[in-house]
PAKEGU-513584 format. One line per 2 residues: for each residue x, y, z of C-alpha. Coordinates in Angstrom, 3 decimals, padded with zeros to 6 digits. Layout:
<pts>
X,Y,Z | ...
</pts>
This chain:
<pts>
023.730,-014.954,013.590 | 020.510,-013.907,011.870
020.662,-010.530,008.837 | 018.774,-007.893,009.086
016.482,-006.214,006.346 | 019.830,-004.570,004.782
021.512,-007.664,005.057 | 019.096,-009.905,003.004
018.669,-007.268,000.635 | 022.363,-006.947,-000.363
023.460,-010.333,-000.280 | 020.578,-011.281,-003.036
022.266,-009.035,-005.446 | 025.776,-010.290,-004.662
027.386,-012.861,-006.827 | 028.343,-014.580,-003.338
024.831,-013.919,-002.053 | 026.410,-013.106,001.196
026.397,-009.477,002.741 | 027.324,-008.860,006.394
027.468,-005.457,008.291 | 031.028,-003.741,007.533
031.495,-005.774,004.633 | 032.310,-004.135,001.120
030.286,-005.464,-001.508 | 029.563,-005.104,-004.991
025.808,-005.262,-005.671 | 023.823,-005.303,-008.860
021.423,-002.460,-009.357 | 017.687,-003.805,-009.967
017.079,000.704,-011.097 | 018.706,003.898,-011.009
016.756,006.808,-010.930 | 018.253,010.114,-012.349
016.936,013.881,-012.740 | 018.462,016.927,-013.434
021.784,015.944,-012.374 | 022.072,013.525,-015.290
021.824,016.741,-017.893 | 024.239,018.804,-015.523
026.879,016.482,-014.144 | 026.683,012.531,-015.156
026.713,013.179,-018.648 | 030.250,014.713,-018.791
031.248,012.438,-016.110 | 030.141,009.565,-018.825
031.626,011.101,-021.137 | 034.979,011.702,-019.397
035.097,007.513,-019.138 | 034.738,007.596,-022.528
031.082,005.014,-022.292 | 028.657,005.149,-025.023
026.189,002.890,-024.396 | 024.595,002.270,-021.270
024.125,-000.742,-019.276 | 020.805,-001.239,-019.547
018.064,001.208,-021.210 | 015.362,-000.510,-019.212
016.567,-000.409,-015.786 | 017.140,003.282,-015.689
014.699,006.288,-015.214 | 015.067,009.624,-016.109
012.825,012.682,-014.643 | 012.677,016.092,-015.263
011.246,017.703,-012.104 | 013.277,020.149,-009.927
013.016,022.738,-012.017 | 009.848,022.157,-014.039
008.670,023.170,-016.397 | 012.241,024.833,-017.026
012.774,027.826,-014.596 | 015.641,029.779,-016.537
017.694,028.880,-019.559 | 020.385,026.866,-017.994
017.168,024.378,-016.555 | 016.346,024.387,-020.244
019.804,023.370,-021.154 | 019.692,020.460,-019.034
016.353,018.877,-019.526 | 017.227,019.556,-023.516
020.289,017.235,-022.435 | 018.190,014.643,-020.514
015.779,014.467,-023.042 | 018.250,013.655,-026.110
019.659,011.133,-024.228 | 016.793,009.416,-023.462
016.644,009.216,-026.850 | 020.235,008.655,-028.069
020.409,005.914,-025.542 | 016.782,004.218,-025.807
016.097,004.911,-022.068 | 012.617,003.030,-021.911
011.344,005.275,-018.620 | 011.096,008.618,-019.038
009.320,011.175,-017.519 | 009.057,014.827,-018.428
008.148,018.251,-016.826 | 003.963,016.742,-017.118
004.945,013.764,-014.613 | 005.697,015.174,-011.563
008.653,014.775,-008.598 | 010.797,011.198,-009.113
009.934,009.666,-005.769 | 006.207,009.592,-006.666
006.154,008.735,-009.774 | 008.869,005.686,-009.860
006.318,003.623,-007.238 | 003.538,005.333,-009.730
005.056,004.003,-012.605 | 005.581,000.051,-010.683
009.359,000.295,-010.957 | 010.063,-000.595,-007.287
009.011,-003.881,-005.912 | 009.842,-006.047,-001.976
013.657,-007.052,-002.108 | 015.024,-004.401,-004.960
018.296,-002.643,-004.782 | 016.996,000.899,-006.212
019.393,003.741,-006.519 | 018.455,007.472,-007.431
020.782,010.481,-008.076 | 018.742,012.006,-005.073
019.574,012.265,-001.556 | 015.701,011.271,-000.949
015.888,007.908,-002.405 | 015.649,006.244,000.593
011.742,007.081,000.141 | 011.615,003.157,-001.627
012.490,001.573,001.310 | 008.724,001.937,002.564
008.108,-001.030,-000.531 | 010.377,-003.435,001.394
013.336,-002.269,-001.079 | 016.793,-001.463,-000.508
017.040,001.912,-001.896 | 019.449,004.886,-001.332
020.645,007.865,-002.772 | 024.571,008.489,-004.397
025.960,011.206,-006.064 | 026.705,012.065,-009.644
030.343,009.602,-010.129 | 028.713,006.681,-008.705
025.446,007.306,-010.693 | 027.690,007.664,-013.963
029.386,004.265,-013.110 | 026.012,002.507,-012.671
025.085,003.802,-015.754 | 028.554,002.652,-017.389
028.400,-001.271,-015.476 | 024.745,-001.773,-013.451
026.626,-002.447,-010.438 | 028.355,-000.173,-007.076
029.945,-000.960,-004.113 | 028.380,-000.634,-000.750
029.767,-001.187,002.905 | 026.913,-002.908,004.262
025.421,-000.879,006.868 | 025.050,-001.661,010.632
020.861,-001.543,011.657 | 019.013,-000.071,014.185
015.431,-001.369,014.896 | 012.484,001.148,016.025
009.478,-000.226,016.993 | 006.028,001.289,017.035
002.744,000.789,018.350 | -000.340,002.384,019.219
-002.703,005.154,017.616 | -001.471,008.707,016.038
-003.864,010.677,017.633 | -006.574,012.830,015.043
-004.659,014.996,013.319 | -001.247,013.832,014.165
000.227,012.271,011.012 | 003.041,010.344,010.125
005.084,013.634,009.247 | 004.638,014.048,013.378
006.060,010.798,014.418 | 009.336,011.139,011.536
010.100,014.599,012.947 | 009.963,013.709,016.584
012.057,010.429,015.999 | 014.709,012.521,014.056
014.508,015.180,016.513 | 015.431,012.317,019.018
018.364,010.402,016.815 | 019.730,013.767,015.953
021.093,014.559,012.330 | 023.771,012.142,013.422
022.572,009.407,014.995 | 021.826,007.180,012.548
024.911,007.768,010.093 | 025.487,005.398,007.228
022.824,002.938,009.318 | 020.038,001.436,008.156
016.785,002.484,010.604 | 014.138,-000.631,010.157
010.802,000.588,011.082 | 008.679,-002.378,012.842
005.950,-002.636,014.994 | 001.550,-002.356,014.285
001.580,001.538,013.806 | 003.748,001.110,011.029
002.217,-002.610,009.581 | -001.273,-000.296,009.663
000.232,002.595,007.852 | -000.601,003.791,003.870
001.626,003.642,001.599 | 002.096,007.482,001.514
002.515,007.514,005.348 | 005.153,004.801,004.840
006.870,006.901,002.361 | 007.010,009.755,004.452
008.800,008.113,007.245 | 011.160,006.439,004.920
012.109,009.965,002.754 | 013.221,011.395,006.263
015.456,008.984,007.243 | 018.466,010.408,005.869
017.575,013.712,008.151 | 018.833,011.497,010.352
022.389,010.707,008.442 | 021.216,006.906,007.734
021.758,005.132,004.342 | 018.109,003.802,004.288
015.134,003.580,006.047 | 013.776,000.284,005.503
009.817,-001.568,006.150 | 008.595,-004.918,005.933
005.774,-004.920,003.493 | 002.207,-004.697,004.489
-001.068,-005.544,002.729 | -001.241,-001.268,001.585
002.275,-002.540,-000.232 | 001.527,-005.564,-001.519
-001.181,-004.623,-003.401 | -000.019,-001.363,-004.663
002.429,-003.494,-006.368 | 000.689,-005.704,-007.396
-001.598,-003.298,-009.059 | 001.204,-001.438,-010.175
002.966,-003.740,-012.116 | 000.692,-006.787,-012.002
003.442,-009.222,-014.071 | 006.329,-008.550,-011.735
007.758,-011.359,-009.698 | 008.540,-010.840,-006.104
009.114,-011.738,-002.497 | 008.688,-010.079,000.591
011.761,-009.615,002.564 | 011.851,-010.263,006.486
014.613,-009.880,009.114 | 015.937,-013.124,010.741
014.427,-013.688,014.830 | 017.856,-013.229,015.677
019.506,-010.149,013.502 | 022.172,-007.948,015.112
020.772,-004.363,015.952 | 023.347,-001.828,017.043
020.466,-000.009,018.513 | 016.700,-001.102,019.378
014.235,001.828,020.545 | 010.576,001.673,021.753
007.843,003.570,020.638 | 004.559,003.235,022.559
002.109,006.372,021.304 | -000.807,004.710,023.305
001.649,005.538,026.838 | 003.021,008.660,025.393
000.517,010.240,023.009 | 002.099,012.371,019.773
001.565,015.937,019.587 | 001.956,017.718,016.137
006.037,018.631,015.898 | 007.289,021.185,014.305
011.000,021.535,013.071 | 012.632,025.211,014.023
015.276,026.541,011.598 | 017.905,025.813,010.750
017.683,022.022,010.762 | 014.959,018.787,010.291
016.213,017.868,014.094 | 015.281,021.023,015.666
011.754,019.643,016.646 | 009.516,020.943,019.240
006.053,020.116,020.142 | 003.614,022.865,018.345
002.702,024.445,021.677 | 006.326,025.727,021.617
005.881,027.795,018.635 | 002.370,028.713,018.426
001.235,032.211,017.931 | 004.692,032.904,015.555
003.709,034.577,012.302 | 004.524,032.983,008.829
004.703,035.040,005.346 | 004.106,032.006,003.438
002.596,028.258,004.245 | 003.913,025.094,001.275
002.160,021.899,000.761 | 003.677,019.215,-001.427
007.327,017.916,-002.315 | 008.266,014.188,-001.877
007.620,014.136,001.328 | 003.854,015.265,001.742
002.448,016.262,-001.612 | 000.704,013.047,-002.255
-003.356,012.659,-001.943 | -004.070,011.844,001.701
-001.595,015.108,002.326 | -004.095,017.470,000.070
-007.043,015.514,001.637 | -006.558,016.571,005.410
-005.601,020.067,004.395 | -008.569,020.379,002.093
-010.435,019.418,005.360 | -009.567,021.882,007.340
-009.853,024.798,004.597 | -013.214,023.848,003.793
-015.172,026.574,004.246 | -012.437,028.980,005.687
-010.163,031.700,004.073 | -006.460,031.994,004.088
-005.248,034.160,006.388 | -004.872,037.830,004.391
-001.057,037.754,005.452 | -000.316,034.487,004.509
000.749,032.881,000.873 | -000.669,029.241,000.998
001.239,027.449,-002.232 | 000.482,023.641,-002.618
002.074,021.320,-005.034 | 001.015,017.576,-005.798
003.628,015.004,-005.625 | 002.849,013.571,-009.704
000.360,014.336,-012.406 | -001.626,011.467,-011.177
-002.367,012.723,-007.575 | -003.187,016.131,-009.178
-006.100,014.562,-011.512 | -006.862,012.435,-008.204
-007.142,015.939,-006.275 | -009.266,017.935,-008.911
-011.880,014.886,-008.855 | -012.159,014.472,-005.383
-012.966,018.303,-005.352 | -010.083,019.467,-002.836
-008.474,022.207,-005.620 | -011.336,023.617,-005.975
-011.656,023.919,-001.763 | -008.050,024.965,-001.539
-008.588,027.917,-004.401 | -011.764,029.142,-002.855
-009.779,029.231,000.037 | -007.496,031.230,-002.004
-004.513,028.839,-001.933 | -002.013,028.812,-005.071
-002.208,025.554,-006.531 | 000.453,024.722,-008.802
001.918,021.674,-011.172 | 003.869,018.917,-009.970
007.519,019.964,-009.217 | 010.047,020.019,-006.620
010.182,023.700,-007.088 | 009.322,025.867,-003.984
010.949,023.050,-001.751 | 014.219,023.894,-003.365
014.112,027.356,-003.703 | 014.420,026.968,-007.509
011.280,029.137,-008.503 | 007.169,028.864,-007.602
007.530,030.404,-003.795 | 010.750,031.776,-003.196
011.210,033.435,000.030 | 012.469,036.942,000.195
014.938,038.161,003.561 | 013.347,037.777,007.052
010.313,036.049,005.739 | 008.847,032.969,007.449
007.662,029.692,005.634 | 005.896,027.076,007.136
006.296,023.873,004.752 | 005.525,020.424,004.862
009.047,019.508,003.132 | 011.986,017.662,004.262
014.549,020.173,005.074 | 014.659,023.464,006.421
018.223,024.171,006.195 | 019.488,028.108,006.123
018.882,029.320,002.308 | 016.328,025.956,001.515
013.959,028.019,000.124 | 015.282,031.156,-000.950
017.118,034.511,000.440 | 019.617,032.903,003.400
018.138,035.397,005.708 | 014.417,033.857,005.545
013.448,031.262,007.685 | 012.097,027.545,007.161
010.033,025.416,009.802 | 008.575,022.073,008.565
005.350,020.630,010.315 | 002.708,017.923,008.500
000.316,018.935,005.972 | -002.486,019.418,008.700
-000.008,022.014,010.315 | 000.601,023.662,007.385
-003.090,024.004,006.057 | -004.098,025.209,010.320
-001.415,027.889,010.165 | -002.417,029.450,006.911
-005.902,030.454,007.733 | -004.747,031.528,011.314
-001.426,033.736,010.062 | 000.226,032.051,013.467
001.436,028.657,013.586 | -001.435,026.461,014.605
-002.177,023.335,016.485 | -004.438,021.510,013.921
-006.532,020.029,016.740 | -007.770,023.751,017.304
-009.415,023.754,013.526 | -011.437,020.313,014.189
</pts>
């Protein structure tokens, strides 16, 4: 019987190159990725084992971006930690409170490439599975081991195939399509699976759209969220990191899929979603909730801060005002798509629209500072997760929509229907 994209990608970093679904294998890691949680939990753990030196100083990245710059003293504390050992351990990628959120910048910085096994001390790390990679997200132990040998064990995960074709309609984006097909699986229904996206919608797709579908995957419960590449992949890597050797990884004709769903936009046009509290599978078509009023509207986070994100919103506020009731806060994704936003002109559109526009962090989508909500108020936000307490006082309330959504909503005061704003 033929592997799937999980499949191939294991069994490559396997000393018997061999990786079936169910299996327990132990995998080399091509990266681990690692932010605050290396200052506030994997150190001790490290040092608890009693390990000194690290694996490997150039397969590791450290970033500095939930809470950044530092938000209180004991945010301080840790990226004081992170950044010594950086240094005490001659950690060759490193980025600091100027870089921006870790799932932009590692593709930024060319560190994931087709076929990798990338790991990242972040539930989101499944984002790198939109570069044909293997990539997941583990906890602070099994970080700390990586760290201590370059290698973890995996059960390889069962697949499930969804394939996709025809046209998002204008102004439906790929946020849409993640948050209707998670809304579908249910936060279950794709638990420790990988989902392989196929089909032309997604061969057609940017690299940020890609990313987006891949980052919500684990809404769903799965271990990764996996793409072949396309040409918008290929040569971002290539550009990227122009020396690195690599193949594309493809499923066999014949792989096993535990599951194998349809998606035909053309017969069943896409309307923009939006996610109700409390969770990412609470989606509803935006004529559900239109008209509800939100306190505050948030653009940005690993999910939808990157360029094309601040592109269609700076669309629609051209030439319009915020709504006098609503707090529009939008944060880029890295430094980079920041200095690519201020020269295409949208921060200026989005602070004459009189938008907050802040530095790169993973702040307000956390509730760790920049946007806070206070009890009973409403946030619209273009984030991942909209569980109760996400962004602030347990008694406000999260829903998550695309960018376009977002941007709509804020100069109405009522959750909007893009399309209406053309």
């Amino acid at each position: 019987m033929g592997k799937t994209l999980a499949e191939k990608m294991l069994a490559t970093h396997t000393e018997k190159g061999k990786a079936s679904a169910g299996e327990i294998v132990d995998a080399s890691i091509d990266l681990l990725m690692v932010h605050e949680v290396l200052g506030s939990r994997i150190i001790p753990i490290l040092k608890e084992m009693g390990v000194k030196k690290i694996w490997d100083p150039t397969k590791v990245l450290v970033v500095n971006d939930h809470w950044a710059p530092a938000s209180d003293t004991q945010s301080a504390e840790i990226h004081i930690r992170n950044r010594q050992f950086v240094k005490e351990q001659g950690i060759t990628h490193f980025c600091d409170v100027n870089c921006g959120i870790c799932h932009q910048v590692l593709p930024e910085m060319g560190l994931v490439k087709p076929g990798d096994l990338v790991i990242g001390s972040d539930s989101h790390s499944t984002t790198y599975g939109a570069f044909n990679a293997f990539s997941t997200g583990l906890a602070a132990t099994d970080s700390a081991l990586i760290l201590a040998t370059g290698k973890c064990w995996f059960r390889v995960p069962e697949s499930m195939k969804i394939r996709i074709k025809g046209q998002l309609p204008e102004m439906v984006m790929s946020k849409d399509l993640i948050l209707k097909i998670v809304s579908d699986l249910g936060v279950n229904g794709a638990n420790y699976r990988s989902i392989e996206f196929h089909g032309p919608t997604v061969e057609s797709m940017s690299v940020a759209s890609r990313m987006t579908m891949c980052n919500m995957t684990v809404e769903a419960g799965a271990k990764c969220g996996l793409m072949m590449a396309n040409d918008a992949v290929k040569e971002w890597v290539t550009t990227r990191n122009p020396s690195a050797q690599w193949t594309p990884v493809a499923p066999d004709k014949d792989a096993h899929y535990v599951a194998d769903i349809d998606i035909d936009l053309d017969a069943e046009p896409l309307d923009p979603i939006v996610a109700l509290p409390h969770s990412p599978a609470n989606g509803k078509p935006v004529s559900e909730v239109e008209g509800l009023h939100v306190d505050q509207a948030f653009i940005g986070s690993c999910t939808n801060g990157r360029l094309e994100d601040l592109e269609i919103a700076a669309r629609i506020l051209k030439g319009r005002k915020v709504h006098q009731d609503v707090r529009l806060i939008i944060t880029p994704a890295s430094q980079e798509t920041y200095v690519d936003a201020l020269r295409a002109g949208y921060i200026d559109t989005f602070l004459s629209a009189g938008a907050v526009f802040t530095n790169s962090t993973c702040g307000a989508c956390i509730g760790g500072h920049l946007g806070v909500l206070g009890p009973g108020e409403i946030c619209i936000s273009s984030t991942n997760r909209n569980f109760r307490g996400r962004m602030g006082h347990p008694d406000s309330k999260v829903y998550l929509a695309s960018p376009a959504t977002v941007a709509a909503t804020a100069v109405k005061g009522v959750i909007t229907d893009p399309r209406r704003l053309i």
